[in-house]
N, C-alpha and C positions, 0 to 999 in steps of 0.2 A: 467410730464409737456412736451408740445409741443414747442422746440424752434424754429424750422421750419417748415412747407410744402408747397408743393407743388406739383399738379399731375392732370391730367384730361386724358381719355382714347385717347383723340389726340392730345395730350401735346409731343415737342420734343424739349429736354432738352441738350443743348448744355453743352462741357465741363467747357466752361466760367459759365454756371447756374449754374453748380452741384459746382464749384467752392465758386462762391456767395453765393447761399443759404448753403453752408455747413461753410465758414466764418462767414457769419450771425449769424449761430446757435452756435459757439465756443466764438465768440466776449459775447452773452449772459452769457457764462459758468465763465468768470473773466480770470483773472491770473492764472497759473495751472504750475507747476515744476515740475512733471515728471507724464511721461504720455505713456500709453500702448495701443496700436493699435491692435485690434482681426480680419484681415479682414479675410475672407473664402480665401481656397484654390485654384491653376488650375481649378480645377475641376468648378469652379464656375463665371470661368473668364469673359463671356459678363455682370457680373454683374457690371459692373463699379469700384465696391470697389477696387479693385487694384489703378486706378486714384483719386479715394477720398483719399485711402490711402496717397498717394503722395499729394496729397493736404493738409492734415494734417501734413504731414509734414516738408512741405513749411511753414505753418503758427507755429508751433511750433518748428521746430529747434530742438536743442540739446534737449531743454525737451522731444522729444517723443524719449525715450531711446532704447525703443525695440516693437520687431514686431513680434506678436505670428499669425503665420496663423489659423485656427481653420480645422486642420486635422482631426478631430473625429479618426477614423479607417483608413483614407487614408494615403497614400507613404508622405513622405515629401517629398517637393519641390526641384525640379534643380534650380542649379543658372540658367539654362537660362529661368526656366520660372519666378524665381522673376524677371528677370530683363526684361524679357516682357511685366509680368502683371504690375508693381510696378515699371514703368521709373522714373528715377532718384533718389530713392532712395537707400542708402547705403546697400549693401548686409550682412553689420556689424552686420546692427540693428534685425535680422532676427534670431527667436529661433522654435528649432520645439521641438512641442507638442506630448509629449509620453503618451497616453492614458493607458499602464500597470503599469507607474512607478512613474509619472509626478502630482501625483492628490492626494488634499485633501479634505477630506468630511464635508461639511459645516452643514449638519442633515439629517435626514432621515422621509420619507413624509409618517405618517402613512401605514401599511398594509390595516386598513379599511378604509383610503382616498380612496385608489388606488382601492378597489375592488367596493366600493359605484360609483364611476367615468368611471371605465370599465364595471362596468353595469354586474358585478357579473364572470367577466368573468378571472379575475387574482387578485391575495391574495401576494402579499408578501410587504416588505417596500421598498421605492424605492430611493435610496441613490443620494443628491447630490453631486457632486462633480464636481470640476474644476482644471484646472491648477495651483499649488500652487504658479505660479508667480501670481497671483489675490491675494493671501491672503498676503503673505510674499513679494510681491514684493514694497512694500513702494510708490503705484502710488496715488496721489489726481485726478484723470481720466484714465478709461477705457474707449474707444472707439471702441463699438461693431457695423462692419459695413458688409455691405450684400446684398442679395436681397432679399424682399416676390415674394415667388413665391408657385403654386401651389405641395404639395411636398406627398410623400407616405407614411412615417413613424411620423410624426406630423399632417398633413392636411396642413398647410402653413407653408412655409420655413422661418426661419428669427428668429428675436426677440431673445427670453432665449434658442431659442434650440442651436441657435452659441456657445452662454457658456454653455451650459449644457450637450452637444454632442458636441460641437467642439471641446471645450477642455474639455470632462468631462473624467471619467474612464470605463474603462474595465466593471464595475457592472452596472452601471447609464448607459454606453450608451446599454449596451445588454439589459437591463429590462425596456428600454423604448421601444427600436425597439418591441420588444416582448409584449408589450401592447398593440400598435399599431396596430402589427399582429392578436393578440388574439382577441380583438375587431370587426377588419376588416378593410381591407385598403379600400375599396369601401365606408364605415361609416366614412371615414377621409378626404379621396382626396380633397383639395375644400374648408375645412374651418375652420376657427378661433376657433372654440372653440370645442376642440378633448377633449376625455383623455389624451391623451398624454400632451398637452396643459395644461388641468387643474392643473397636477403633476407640470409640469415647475413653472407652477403660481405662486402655493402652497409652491415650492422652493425659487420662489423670494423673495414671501411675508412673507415667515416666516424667511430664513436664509441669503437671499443675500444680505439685505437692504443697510449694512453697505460697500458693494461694489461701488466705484463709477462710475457704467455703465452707459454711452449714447448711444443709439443705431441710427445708419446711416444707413437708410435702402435705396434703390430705388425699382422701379418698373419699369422690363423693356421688349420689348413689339418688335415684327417683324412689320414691316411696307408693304404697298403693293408688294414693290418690293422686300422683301424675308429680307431687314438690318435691322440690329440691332437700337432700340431708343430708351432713358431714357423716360419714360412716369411720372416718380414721383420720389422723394426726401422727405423723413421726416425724423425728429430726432429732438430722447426726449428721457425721461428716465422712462418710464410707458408705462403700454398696450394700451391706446390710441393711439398713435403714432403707435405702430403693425397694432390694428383695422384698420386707416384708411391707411395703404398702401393693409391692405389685401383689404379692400373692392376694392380699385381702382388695384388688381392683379384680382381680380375674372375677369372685366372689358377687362382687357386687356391678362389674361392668357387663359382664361379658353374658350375650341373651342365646341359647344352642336351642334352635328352633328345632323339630320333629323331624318336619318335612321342607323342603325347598318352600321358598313365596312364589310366588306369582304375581302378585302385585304391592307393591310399597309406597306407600305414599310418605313422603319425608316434609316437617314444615322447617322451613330457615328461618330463624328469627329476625325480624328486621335490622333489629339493633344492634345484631351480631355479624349478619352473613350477608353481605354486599357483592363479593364475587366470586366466581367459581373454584380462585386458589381454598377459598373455604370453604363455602357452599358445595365442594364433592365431596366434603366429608360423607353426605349421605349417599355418595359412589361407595365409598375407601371401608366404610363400616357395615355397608349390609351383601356386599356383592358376594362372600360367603354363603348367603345364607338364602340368596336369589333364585330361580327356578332357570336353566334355561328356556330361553325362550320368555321368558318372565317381562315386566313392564317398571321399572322405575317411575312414580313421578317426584317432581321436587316442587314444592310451594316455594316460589323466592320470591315476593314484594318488592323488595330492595336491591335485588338483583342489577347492578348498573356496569360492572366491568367484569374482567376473564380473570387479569393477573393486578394487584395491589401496586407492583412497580410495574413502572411505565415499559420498560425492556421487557420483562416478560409479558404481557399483555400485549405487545407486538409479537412477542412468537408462539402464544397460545391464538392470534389469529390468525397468523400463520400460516401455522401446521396443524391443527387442530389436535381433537384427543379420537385419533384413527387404530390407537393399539398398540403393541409391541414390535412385530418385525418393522410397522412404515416406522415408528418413529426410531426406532434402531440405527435404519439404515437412511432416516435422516440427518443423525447425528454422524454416521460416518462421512455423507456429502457434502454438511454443510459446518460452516466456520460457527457462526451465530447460536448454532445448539452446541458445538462443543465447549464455547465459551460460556453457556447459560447449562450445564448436564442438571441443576437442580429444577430450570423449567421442562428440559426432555424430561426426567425423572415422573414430575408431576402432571404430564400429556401422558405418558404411561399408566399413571395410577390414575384417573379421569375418565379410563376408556374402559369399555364394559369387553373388549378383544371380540366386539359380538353376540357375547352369548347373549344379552338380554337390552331392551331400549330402557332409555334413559330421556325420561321429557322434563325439559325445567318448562318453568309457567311463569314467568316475573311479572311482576306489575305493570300497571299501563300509565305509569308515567312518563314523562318524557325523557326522566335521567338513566330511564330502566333498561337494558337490552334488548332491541327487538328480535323478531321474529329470523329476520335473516339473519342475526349477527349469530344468533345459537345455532343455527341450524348451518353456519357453516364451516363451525368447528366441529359438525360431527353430531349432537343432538339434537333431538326433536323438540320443539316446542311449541305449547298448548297456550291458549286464552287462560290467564287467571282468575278470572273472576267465574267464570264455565267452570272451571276445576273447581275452585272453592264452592259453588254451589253444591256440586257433587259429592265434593269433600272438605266438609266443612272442619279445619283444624279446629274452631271451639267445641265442636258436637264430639270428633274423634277421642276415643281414648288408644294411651299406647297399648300395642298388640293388636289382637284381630277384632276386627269388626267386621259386622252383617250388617250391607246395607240394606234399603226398601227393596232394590231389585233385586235381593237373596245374593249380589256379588259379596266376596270375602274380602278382605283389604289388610293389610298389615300395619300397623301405622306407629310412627318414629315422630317422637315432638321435639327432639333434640339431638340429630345425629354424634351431636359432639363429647356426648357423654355415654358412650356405649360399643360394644360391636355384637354384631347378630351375625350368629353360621350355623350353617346345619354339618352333624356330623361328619359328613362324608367329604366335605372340603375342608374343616378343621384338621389337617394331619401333616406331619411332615415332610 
């Protein structure tokens, strides 16, 4: 059921809206005594949910007891970015999510679900699970909130993959990333209805019913002048409410260039993008829409590690990000990737298979990645401070630019909110 929406591709949605329409959809829900909050992590911060969060907790008060970020595999939070993202709310209520230790398994999605759905392409059963404060935590409302957006490992970001990977486990989030992968991320990028997706489904519909989820989604969307604007608000507690945010992200995320790039320049923001599990977003979202033969680079300042946990950051140096068949038939060889299919998955989607280079350029600090540490998983890298001269992220705007030497440039200030393809790789 839909208790709110709201959304149009030039809809801008003030904090006062997202406010209303999200009171709106809670006054529908009754009376509620205790109540659990899932928003996304830093990492997902223009999504507004941090302020809806707060919002929900204005309007609930002590009933909203606690406040589960949905970390998947990422760093748990600083106090100072809850108290950036999530103004004025209590730093008390905040519990972080151990995806080794933290999780129990609600059932497990047939092996010939999953292999009929991946299209023959992976056999084994794919375990739900979530944070066991969902099952044991005594809440009459979960409030799962987020943004659809266009995403590499599901096809659209949002919905059951919050619970199902934000807070799922160790086995559930590696053998979905690894679905993903095995299928193909260029078969996903874009749309609602993946394998991955349909496992999720398959999960709600048979094991999570008895969960009391609402999902608070937005869509949100750069405007002429480069800022950030809530384009939509929906929430409900069914796949409807996903469909129509995803249709209206396609809308507003999704950039179908003319012709192939040639060159991209992508910047990471410091405060967001620290190491490559995130920072390849600007792999994951333009490699569509890339030239062979073409030139990635990446501005990463902050750039200081490969993987967020410490196991995968040993196997993303590894084996690096060499493509599909080596890391294929890495995983058949070795113990360490089959135990980890959600880091193989992500050395998968990390690798350009060749067609086009890939230079990160991180800062020259001491906590930053050197020179040989990139270049021996496989990319190239540049001096930062040389790059930014050249390409200067304050001067760039998104899309193409002309530089002094008549080069063309393509330029991305936030891979995390977008995907860019050109026709001819957009297809089935």
């Amino acid at each position: 059921m839909i208790y709110f929406e709201t959304g149009a591709p030039d809809a801008i949605l003030t904090h006062d809206d997202l406010a209303k329409g999200l009171f709106t959809a809670l006054d529908k829900l009754g009376d509620k005594s205790k109540v659990l909050a899932i928003p996304p992590d830093y990492t997902r911060l223009p999504s507004n949910a941090g302020m809806l969060t707060a919002f929900a907790h204005k309007y609930y008060g002590t009933k909203l007891t606690d406040i589960l970020p949905a970390l998947g595999t990422h760093s748990p939070m600083t106090p100072g970015q809850i108290g950036h993202m999530f103004p004025g709310v209590p730093p008390s209520l905040f519990r972080v999510h151990d995806w080794r230790n933290d999780v129990v398994t609600l059932g497990e999605v047939p092996a010939a679900f999953v292999e009929k759905v991946s299209g023959g392409k992976v056999n084994f059963n794919w375990p739900a699970q979530v944070n066991k404060m969902l099952v044991d935590g005594g809440f009459d409302l979960i409030l799962s909130l987020g943004q659809v957006v266009p995403h590499e490992v599901v096809g659209m970001a949002n919905y059951n993959k919050n619970i199902f990977v934000g807070t799922g486990g160790s086995e559930g989030i590696n053998k979905s990333h690894f679905i993903g992968a095995a299928y193909g991320m260029e078969r996903m990028m874009g749309r609602a209805d993946t394998p991955v997706r349909k496992v999720f489904n398959y999960a709600t519909e048979n094991f999570a019913r008895n969960l009391p989820i609402v999902y608070v989604q937005t869509v949100v969307g750069v405007d002429d002048s480069g800022e950030l604007v809530t384009r939509g608000l929906y929430v409900g507690d069914d796949f409807d409410v996903f469909a129509k945010a995803a249709e209206l992200s396609l809308q507003v995320n999704f950039d179908m260039v003319e012709k192939p790039l040639k060159k991209v320049v992508v910047w990471l923001d410091p405060t967001e993008f620290k190491s490559t599990w995130l920072g390849n977003k600007s792999i994951y979202r333009t490699r569509m829409a890339m030239a062979d033969g073409g030139e990635l680079i990446v501005l990463a300042p902050a750039l200081k590690e490969f993987g967020e946990d410490v196991q995968i950051d040993k196997l993303i140096r590894k084996y690096g990000y060499r493509g599909t068949p080596y890391t294929l038939k890495m995983v058949a060889e070795n113990a360490d990737l089959q135990e980890n299919l959600g880091a193989a998955a992500h050395l998968i989607h990390g690798s350009s298979e060749g067609r086009f280079s890939i230079t990160y350029c991180p800062g020259n600090q001491p906590e930053n990645l050197t020179r040989d540490e990139i270049e021996n998983v496989g990319f190239h890298s540049a001096d930062y401070n040389e790059m930014t001269k050249k390409y200067n992220p304050e001067k760039l705007k998104n899309g193409f630019n002309e530089m002094p030497d008549g080069e063309v440039v393509f330029f991305i200030h936030n891979p995390a909110l977008g995907l860019w393809a050109h026709s001819d790789r957009f297809k089935d």
